[in-house]
C-alpha positions as CSV (number, residue, x, y, z in Angstrom):
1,X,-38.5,35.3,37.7
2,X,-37.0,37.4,40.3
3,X,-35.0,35.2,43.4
4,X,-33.1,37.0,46.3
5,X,-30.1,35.3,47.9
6,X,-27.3,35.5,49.5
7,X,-24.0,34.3,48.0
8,X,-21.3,33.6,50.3
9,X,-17.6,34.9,49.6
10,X,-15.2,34.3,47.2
11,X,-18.1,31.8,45.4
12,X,-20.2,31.7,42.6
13,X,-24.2,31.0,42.5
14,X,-25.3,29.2,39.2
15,X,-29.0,29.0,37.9
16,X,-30.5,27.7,34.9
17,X,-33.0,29.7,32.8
18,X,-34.6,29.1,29.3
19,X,-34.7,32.3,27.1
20,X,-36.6,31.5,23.9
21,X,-35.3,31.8,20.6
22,X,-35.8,35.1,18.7
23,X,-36.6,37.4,21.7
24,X,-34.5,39.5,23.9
25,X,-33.1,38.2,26.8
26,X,-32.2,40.2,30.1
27,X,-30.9,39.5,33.4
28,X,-29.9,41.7,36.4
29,X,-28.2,41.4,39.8
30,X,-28.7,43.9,42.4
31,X,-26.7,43.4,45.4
32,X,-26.4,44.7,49.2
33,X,-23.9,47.2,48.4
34,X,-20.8,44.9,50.2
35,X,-18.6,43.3,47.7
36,X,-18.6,43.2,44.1
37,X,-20.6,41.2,41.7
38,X,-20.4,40.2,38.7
39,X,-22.8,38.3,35.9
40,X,-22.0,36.0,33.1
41,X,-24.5,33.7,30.9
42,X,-23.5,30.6,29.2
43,X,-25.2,28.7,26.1
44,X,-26.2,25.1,26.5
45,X,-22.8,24.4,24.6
46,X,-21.2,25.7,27.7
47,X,-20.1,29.4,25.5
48,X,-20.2,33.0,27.2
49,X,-22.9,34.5,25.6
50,X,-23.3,37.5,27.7
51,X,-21.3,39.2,30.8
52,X,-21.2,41.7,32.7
53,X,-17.9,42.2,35.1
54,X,-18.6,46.0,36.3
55,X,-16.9,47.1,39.7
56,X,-20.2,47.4,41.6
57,X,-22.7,44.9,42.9
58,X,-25.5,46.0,40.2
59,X,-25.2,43.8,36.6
60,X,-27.4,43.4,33.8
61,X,-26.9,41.5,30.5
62,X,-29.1,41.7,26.8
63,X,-28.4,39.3,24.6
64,X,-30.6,37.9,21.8
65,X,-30.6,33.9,21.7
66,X,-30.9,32.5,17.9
67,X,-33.0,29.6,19.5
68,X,-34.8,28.1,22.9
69,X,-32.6,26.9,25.2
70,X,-31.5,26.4,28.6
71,X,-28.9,29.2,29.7
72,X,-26.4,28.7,32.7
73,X,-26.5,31.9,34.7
74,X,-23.6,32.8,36.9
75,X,-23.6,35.4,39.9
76,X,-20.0,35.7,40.8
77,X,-19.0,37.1,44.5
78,X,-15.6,38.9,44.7
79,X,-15.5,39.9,47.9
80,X,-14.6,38.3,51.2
81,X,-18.0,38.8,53.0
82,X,-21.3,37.3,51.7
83,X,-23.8,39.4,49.3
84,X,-27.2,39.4,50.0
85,X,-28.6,39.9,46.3
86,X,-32.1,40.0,43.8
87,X,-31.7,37.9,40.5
88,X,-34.4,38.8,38.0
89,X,-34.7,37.9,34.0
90,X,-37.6,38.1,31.4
């Protein structure tokens, strides 16, 4: 799945993805270069599993889920104008 948004300031965009058990999971965030973004991925029992909190607008987690499941998927905007961004996973 690749998606491209725009995520207003000072907010957070949250997605849901299923990653299936025993595989790799990735997910990137590529921004417009504005503010800074940052990525974090949370189990169905609501745990970080994965994060990624760079100082750029470019993220990408790996992780490696133990079973199927749906995954909440966070783009977080830090800046104070909007971010015009592509979400992509496996």
């Amino acid at each position: 799945m690749v998606t491209s948004e725009v995520v207003p300031a000072r907010t957070i965009k949250t997605y849901s993805m299923t990653f299936l058990g025993g595989e790799v999971a990735v997910v990137a965030v590529v921004g417009d270069g504005d503010t800074d973004l940052d990525l974090e991925v949370y189990d169905a029992f609501g745990n970080l599993v994965a994060s990624d909190h760079g100082p750029t607008d470019t993220a990408v987690v790996r992780f490696f889920p133990l079973f199927t499941q749906v995954y909440t998927v966070k783009v977080i905007n830090h800046g104070y104008v909007h971010n015009r961004f592509s979400l992509g996973n496996n």
